[in-house]
One Martini backbone bead per residue (centre of mass of N, CA, C, O) as a GRO file, in nm:
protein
  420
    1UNK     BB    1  -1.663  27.213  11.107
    2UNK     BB    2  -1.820  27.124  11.379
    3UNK     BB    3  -1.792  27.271  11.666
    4UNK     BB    4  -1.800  27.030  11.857
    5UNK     BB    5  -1.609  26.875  11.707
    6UNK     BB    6  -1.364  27.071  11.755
    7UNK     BB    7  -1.363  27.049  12.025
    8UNK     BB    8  -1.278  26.773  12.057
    9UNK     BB    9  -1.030  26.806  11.883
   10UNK     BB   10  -0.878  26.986  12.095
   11UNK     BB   11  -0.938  26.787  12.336
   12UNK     BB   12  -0.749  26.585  12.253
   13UNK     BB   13  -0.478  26.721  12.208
   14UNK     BB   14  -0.433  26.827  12.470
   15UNK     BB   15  -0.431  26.546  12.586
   16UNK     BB   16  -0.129  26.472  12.437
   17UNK     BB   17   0.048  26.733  12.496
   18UNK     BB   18   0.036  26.676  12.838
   19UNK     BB   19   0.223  26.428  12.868
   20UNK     BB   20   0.502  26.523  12.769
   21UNK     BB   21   0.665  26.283  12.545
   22UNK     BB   22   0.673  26.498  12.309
   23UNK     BB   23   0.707  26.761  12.130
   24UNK     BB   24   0.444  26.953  12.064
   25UNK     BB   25   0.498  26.987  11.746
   26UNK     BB   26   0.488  26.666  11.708
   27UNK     BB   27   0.214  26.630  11.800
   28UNK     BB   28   0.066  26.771  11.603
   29UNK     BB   29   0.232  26.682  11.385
   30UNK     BB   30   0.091  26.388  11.376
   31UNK     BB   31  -0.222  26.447  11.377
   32UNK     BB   32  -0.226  26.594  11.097
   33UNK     BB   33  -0.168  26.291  10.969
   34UNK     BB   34  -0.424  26.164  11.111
   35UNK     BB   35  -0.569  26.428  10.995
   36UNK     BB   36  -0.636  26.510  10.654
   37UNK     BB   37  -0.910  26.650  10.656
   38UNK     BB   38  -0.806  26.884  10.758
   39UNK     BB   39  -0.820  27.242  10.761
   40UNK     BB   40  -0.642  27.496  10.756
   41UNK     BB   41  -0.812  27.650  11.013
   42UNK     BB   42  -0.839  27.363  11.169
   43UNK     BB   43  -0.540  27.382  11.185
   44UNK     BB   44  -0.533  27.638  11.400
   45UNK     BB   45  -0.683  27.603  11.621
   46UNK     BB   46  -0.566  27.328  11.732
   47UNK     BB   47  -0.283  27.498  11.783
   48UNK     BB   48  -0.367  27.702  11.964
   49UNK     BB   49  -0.520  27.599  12.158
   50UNK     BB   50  -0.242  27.376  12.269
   51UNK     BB   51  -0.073  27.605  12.344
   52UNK     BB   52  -0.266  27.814  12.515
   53UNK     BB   53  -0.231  27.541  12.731
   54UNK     BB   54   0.076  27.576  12.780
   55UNK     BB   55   0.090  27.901  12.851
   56UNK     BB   56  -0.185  27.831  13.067
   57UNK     BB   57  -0.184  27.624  13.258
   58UNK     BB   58  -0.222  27.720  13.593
   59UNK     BB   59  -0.464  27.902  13.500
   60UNK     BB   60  -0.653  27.658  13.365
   61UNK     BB   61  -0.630  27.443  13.626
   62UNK     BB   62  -0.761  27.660  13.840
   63UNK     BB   63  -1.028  27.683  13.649
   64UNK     BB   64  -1.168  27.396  13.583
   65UNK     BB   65  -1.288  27.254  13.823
   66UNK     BB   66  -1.553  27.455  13.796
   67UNK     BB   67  -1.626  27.252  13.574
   68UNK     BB   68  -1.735  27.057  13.326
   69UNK     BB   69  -1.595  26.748  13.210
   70UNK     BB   70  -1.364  26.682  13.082
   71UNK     BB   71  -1.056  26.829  13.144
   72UNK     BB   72  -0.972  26.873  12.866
   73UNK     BB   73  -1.256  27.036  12.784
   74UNK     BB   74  -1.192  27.290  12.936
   75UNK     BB   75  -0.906  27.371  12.828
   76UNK     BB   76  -1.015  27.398  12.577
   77UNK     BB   77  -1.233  27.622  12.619
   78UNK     BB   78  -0.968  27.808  12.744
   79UNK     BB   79  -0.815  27.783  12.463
   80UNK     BB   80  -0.963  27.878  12.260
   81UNK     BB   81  -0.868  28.019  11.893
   82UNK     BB   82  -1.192  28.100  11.822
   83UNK     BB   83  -1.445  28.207  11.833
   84UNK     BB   84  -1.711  28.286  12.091
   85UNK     BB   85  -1.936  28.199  11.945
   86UNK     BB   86  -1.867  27.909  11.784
   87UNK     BB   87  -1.782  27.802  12.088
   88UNK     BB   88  -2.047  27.824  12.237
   89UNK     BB   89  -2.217  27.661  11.987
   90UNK     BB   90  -2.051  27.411  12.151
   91UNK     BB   91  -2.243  27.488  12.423
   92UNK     BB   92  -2.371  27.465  12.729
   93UNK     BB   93  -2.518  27.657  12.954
   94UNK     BB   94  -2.323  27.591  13.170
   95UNK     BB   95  -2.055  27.643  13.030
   96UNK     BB   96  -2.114  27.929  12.945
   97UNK     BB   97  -2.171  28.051  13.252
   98UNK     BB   98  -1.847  27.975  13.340
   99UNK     BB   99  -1.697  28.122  13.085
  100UNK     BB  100  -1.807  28.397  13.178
  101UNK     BB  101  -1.644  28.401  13.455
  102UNK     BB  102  -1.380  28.351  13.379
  103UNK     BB  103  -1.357  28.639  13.221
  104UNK     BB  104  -1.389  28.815  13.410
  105UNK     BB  105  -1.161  28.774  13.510
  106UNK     BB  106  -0.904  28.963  13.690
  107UNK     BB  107  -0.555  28.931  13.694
  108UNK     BB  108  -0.490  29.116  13.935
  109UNK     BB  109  -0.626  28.889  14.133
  110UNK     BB  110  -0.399  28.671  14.102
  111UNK     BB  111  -0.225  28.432  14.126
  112UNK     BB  112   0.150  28.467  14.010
  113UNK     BB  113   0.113  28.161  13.903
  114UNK     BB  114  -0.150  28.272  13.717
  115UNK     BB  115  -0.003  28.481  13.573
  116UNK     BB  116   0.309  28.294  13.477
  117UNK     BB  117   0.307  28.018  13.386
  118UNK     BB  118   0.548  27.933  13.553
  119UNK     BB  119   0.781  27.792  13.729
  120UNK     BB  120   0.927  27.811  14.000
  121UNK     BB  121   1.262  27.746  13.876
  122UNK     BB  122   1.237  28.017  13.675
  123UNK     BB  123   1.164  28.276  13.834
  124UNK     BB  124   1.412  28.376  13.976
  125UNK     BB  125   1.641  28.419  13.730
  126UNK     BB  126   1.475  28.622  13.631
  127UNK     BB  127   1.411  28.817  13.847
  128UNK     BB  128   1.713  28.878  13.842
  129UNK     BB  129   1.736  28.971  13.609
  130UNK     BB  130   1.443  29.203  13.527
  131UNK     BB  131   1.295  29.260  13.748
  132UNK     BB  132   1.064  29.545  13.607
  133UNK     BB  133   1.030  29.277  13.348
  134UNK     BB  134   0.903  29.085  13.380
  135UNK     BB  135   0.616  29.092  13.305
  136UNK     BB  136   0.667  29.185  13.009
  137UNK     BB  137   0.816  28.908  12.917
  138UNK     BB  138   0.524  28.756  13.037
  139UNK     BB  139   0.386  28.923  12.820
  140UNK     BB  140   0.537  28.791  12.567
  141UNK     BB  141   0.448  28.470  12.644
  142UNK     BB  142   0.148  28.524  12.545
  143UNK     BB  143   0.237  28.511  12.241
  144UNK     BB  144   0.326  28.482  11.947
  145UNK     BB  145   0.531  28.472  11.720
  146UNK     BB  146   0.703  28.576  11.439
  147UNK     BB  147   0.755  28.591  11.105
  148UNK     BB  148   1.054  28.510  10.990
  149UNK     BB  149   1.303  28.579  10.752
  150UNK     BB  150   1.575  28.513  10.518
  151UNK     BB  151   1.790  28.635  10.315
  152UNK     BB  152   1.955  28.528  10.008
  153UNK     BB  153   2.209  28.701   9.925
  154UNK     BB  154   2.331  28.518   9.682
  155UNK     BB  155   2.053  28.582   9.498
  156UNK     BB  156   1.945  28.864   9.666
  157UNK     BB  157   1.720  29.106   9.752
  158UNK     BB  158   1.525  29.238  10.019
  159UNK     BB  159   1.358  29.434   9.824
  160UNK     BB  160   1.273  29.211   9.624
  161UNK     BB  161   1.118  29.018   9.789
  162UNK     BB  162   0.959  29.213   9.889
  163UNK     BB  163   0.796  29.298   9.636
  164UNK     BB  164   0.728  28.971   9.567
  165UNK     BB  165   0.502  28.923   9.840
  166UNK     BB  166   0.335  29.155   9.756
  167UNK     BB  167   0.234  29.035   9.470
  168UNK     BB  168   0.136  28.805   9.707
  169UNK     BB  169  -0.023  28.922   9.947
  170UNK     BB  170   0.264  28.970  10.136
  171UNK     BB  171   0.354  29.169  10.453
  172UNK     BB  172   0.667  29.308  10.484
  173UNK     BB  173   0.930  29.360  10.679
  174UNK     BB  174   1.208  29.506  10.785
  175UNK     BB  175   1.408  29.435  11.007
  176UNK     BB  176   1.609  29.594  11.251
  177UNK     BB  177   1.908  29.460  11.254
  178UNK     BB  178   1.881  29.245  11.028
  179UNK     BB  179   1.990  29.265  10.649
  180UNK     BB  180   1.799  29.020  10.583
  181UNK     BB  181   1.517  29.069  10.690
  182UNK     BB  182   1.174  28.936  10.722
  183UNK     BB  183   0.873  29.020  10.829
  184UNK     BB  184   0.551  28.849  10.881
  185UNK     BB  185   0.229  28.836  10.821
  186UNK     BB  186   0.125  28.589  10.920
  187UNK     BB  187   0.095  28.225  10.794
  188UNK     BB  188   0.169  28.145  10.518
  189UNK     BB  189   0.269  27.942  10.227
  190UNK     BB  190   0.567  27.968  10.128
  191UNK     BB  191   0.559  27.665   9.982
  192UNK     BB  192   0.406  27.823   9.718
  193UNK     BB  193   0.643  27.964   9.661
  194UNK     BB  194   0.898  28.095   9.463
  195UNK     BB  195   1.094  28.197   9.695
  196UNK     BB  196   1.121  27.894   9.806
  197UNK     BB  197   1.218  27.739   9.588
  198UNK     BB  198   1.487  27.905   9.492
  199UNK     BB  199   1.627  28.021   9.785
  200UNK     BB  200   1.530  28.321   9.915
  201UNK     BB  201   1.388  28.175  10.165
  202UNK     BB  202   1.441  28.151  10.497
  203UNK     BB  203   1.338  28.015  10.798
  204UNK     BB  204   1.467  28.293  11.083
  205UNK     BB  205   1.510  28.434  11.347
  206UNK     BB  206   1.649  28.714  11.381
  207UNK     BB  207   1.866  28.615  11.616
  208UNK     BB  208   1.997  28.422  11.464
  209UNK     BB  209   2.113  28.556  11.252
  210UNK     BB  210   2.284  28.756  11.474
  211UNK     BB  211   2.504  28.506  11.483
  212UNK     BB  212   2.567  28.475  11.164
  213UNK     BB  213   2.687  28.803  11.207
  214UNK     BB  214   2.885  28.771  11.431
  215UNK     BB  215   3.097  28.570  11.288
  216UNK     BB  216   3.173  28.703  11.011
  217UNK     BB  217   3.246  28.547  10.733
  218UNK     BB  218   3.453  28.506  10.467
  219UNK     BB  219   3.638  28.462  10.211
  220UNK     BB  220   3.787  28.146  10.165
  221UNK     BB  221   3.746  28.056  10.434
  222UNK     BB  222   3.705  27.848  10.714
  223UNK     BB  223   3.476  27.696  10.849
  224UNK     BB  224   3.251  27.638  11.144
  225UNK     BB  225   2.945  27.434  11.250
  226UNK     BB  226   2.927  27.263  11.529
  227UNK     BB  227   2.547  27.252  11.584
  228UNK     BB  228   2.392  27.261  11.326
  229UNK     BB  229   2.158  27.095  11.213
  230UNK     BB  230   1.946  27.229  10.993
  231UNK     BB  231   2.097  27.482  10.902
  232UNK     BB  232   2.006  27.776  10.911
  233UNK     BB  233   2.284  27.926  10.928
  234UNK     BB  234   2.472  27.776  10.741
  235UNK     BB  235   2.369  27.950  10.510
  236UNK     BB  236   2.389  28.160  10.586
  237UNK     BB  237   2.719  28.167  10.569
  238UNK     BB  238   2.729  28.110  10.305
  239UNK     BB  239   2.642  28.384  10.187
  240UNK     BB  240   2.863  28.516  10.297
  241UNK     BB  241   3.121  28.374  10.192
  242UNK     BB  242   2.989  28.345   9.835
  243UNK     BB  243   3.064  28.026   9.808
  244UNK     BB  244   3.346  28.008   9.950
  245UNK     BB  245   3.532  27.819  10.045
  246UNK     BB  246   3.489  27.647  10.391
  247UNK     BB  247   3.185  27.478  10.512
  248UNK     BB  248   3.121  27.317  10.830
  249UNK     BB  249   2.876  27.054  10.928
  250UNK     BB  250   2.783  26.989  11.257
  251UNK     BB  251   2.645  26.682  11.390
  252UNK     BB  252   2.539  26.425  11.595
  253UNK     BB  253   2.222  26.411  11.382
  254UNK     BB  254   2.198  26.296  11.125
  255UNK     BB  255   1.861  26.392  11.110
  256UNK     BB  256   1.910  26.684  11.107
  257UNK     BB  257   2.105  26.668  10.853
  258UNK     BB  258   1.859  26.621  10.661
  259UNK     BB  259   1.729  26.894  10.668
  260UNK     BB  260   1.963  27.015  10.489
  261UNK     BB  261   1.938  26.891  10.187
  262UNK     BB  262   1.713  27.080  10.057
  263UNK     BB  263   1.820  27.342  10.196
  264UNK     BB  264   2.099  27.317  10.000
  265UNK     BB  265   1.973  27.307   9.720
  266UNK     BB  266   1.829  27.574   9.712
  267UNK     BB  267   2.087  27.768   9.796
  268UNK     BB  268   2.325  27.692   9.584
  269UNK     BB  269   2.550  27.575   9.769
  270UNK     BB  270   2.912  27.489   9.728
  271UNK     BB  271   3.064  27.506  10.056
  272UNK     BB  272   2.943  27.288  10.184
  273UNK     BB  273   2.978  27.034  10.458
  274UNK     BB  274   2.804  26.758  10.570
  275UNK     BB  275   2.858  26.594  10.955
  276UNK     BB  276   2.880  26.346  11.135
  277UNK     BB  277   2.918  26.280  11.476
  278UNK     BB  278   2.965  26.154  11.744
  279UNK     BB  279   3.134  26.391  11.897
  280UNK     BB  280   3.326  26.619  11.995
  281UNK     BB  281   3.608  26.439  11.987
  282UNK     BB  282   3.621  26.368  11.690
  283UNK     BB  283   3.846  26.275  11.448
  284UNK     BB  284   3.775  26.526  11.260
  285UNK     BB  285   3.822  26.745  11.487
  286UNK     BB  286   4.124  26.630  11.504
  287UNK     BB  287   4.223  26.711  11.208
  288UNK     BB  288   4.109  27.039  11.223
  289UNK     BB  289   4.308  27.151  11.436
  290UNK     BB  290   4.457  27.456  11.346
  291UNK     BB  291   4.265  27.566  11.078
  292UNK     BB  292   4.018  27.733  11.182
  293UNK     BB  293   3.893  28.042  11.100
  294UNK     BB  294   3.566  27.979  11.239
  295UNK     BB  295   3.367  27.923  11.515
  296UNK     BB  296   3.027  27.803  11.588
  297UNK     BB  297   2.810  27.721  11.901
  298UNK     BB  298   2.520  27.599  11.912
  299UNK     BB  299   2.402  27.483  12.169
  300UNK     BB  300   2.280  27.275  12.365
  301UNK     BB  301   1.977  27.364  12.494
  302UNK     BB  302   1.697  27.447  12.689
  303UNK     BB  303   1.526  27.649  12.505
  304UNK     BB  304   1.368  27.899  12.685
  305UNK     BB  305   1.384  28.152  12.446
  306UNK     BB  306   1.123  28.010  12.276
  307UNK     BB  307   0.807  27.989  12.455
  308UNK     BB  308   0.654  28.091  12.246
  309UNK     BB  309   0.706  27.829  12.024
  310UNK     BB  310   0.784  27.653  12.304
  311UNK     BB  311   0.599  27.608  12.596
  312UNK     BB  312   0.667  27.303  12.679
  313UNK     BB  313   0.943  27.385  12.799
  314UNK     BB  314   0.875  27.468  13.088
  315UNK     BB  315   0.775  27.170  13.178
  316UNK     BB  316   1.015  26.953  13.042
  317UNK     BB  317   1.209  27.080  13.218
  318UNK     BB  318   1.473  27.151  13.473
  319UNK     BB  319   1.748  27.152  13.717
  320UNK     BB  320   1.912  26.877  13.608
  321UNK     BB  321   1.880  26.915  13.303
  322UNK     BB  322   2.076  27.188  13.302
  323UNK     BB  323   2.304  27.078  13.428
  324UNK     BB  324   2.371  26.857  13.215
  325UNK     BB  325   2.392  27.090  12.995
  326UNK     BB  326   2.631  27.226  13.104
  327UNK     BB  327   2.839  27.034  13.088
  328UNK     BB  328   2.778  26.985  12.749
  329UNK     BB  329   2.858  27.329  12.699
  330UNK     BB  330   3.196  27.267  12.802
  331UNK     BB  331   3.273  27.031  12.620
  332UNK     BB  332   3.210  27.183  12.343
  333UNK     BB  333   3.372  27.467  12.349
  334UNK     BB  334   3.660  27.347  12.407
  335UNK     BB  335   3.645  27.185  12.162
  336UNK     BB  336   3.613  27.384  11.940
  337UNK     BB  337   3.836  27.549  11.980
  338UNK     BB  338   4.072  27.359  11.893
  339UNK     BB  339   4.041  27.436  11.571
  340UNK     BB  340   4.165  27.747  11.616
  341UNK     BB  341   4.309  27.967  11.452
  342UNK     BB  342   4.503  28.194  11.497
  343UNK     BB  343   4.298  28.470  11.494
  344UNK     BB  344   4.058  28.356  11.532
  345UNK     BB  345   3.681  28.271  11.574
  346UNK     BB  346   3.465  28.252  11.854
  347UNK     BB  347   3.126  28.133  11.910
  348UNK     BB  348   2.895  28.148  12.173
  349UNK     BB  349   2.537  28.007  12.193
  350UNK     BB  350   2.165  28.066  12.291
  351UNK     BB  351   1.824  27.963  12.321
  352UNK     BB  352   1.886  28.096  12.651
  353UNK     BB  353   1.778  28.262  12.972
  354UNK     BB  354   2.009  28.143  13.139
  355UNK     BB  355   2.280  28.194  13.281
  356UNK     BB  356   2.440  27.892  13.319
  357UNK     BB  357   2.451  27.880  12.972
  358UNK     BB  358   2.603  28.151  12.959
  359UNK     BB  359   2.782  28.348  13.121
  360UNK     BB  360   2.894  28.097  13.297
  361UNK     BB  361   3.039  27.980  13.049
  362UNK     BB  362   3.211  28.183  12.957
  363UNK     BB  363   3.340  28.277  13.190
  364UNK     BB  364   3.476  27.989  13.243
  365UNK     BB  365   3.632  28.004  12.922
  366UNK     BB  366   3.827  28.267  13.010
  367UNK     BB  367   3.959  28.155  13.270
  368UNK     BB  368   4.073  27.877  13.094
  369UNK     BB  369   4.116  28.050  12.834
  370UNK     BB  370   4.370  28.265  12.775
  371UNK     BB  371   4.401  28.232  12.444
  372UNK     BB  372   4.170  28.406  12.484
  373UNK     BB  373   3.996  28.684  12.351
  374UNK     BB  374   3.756  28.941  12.446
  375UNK     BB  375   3.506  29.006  12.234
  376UNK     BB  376   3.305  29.245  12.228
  377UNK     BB  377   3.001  29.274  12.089
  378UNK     BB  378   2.901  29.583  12.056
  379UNK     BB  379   3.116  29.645  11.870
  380UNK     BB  380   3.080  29.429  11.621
  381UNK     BB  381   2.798  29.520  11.559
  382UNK     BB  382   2.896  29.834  11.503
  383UNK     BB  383   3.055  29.705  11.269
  384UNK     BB  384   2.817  29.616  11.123
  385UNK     BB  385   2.592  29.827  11.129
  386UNK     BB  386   2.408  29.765  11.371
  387UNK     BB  387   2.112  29.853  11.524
  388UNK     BB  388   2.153  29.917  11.838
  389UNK     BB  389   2.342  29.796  11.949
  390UNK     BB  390   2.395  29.773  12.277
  391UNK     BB  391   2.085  29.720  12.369
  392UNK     BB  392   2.164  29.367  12.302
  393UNK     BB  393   2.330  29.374  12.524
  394UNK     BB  394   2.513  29.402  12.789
  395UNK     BB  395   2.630  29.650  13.022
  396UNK     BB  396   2.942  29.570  12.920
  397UNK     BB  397   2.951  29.462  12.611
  398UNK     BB  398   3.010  29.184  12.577
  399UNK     BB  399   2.724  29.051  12.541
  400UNK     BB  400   2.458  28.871  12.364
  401UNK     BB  401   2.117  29.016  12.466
  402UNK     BB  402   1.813  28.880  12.398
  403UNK     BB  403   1.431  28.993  12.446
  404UNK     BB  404   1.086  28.940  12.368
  405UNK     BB  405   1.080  29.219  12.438
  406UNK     BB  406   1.316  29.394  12.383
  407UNK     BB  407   1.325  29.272  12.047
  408UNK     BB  408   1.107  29.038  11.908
  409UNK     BB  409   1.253  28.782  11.996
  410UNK     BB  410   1.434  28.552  12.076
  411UNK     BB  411   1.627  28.413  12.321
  412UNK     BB  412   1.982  28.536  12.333
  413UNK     BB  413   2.332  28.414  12.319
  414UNK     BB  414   2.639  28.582  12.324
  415UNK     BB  415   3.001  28.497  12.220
  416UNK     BB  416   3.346  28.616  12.188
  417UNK     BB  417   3.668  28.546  12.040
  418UNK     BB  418   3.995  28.519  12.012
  419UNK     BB  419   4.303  28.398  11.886
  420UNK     BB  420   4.635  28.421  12.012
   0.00000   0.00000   0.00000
């Protein structure tokens, strides 16, 4: 594509994800299912030039207005992810000279908020949390995340796919804490590999696997992941029981559970029972009270935890949006916790890094349910054999705290109890 088309199609789509009315990513395939002659480098190019503007919203908004031209061109301008010669080349004298302006530009001359690029409702819980790591953080959601598999253990072993997807042109690293996973060098085709058609990896973040390692379930056992979504856990977990006992994917959202069907498909798993709810309370929920080992609960949350692959959600979230999720985060693990049988463990989880969808809620959890006796995830995690368990949870080693600083993952959290 000639670098002005690339350029004005860039700036196109930069003006649909700021309406902020769709999330980023829905936006983005929308677009390119409406412009199929793009090809895979211009669908890379416009989908980071796009992410790249709302990564750095505050501050390309900031240096705008001394460009010239329609607004979304100058954002698109400044965030384009192509060669800056390629870019030039698509631009008149004045844009290149303006563009030469903004690069020279030093970060450390700007004000905080065209630094952090952050909502100022947001900024406030970070420092207070992270205190002389704020900035560390702020620089690590200036980048994409890195792209994660995990190994279907239930058919294969993680150095057998690692060995073949060298042998397919492709460099992956086994993961530092999961015994799953597998990091992998840019973005291929996954989807036209054989390990992918056979269901020996599905794309999953080394944190969420984390979550799957945490529930621990056996053989035979019952389990509930109670939030299932498009089912990446449940996966785990069904590979975990090795195919045996009963795992129920819950989720309100037929449509969600629909994204599970392939991929349930390909993972050999016949031990998967996925179904829609109406909600926490719904009838099925309360047929199987008092009878499952098992259950997790990945709530609906905020999603700050993943900023580096959804940037758009710090525009798109608010602090009374966090007020009504915490709400319904707590009416879900309460509601969930009673299908506990004796025994039994329950995981609570957010890939949230805000405390009151987090800390907040456990707290709250532990001290209405006395029935419930607090398991540290350090301990368990060191009884799994992760490495550097510590590190990954809070300083009293109750809960697990991942941060895209600290560990190169999404930001998660999570609690877990046995019942009693």
């Amino acid at each position: 594509m000639h670098p002005k088309a690339l350029l004005d199609a860039c700036a196109e789509l930069v003006k649909l994800v700021l309406k902020f009315d769709h999330p980023a990513d829905a936006v983005v395939s929308r677009y390119f299912r409406e412009h199929r002659s793009l090809g895979p480098r211009e669908r890379a190019t416009l989908a980071e030039t796009a992410y790249a503007v709302l990564r750095r919203k505050l501050l390309y908004e900031h240096l705008a207005p001394s460009g010239t031209g329609p607004k979304e061109r100058r954002l698109a301008i400044l965030g384009f992810a192509g060669p800056r010669d390629f870019l030039k080349s698509a631009l008149n004298e004045q844009e290149k000279a303006w563009l030469d302006q903004c690069d020279a530009i030093d970060r450390k001359d700007l004000m905080e908020r065209h630094r952090h690029n952050l909502p100022e409702w947001l900024v406030a819980p970070l420092k207070e949390q992270l205190g002389d790591e704020f900035w560390a953080f702020v620089e690590a959601l200036d980048v994409p995340a890195p792209l994660d598999l995990r190994v279907n253990t239930l058919t294969d072993k993680r150095d057998d796919v690692r060995d073949e997807l060298r042998l397919a042109g492709i460099q992956a690293l086994p993961t530092k804490y999961s015994p799953w996973g597998l990091r992998i060098d840019g973005k291929p085709a996954l989807t036209k590999l054989d390990a992918f058609a056979r269901g020996a990896i599905e794309v999953q973040d080394e944190g969420s696997q984390l979550l799957a390692l945490l529930l621990d379930p056996k053989r035979g056992e019952m389990v509930v992941d109670f939030c299932a979504g498009a089912g990446g856990k449940t996966l785990a977990l069904g590979a975990q029981m090795r195919n045996t006992g009963r795992l129920y994917a819950f989720d309100v959202s037929a449509h969600r559970l629909d994204a599970l069907k392939p991929r349930l498909a390909r993972s050999k798993l016949s031990n998967v029972h996925p179904a829609a709810i109406a909600h926490e309370r719904d009838d099925r929920i309360k047929r199987l009270a008092g009878k499952i080992d098992r259950v997790i609960v990945d709530a609906p949350c905020s999603g700050l935890g993943t900023l580096r692959r959804n940037p758009d959600l710090k525009w798109r979230q608010s602090p009374k949006g966090v007020e009504e999720l915490v709400q319904k985060q707590q009416a879900i693990l309460a509601s969930a916790s009673r299908l506990l049988k004796p025994g039994g463990r329950l995981v609570y989880a957010t890939c949230s890094v805000l405390p009151q969808e987090n800390e907040g809620i456990a707290d709250a959890f532990g001290e209405a349910h006395r029935d419930f006796t607090p398991l540290p995830v350090a301990d368990l995690l060191a009884q799994l054999k992760v490495a550097d368990a510590p590190h990954l949870c809070t300083a009293d080693a109750k809960y697990l705290r991942l941060w895209p600083h600290r560990h190169s993952t999404d930001g998660f959290f999570a609690a877990s109890w046995q019942k009693t």
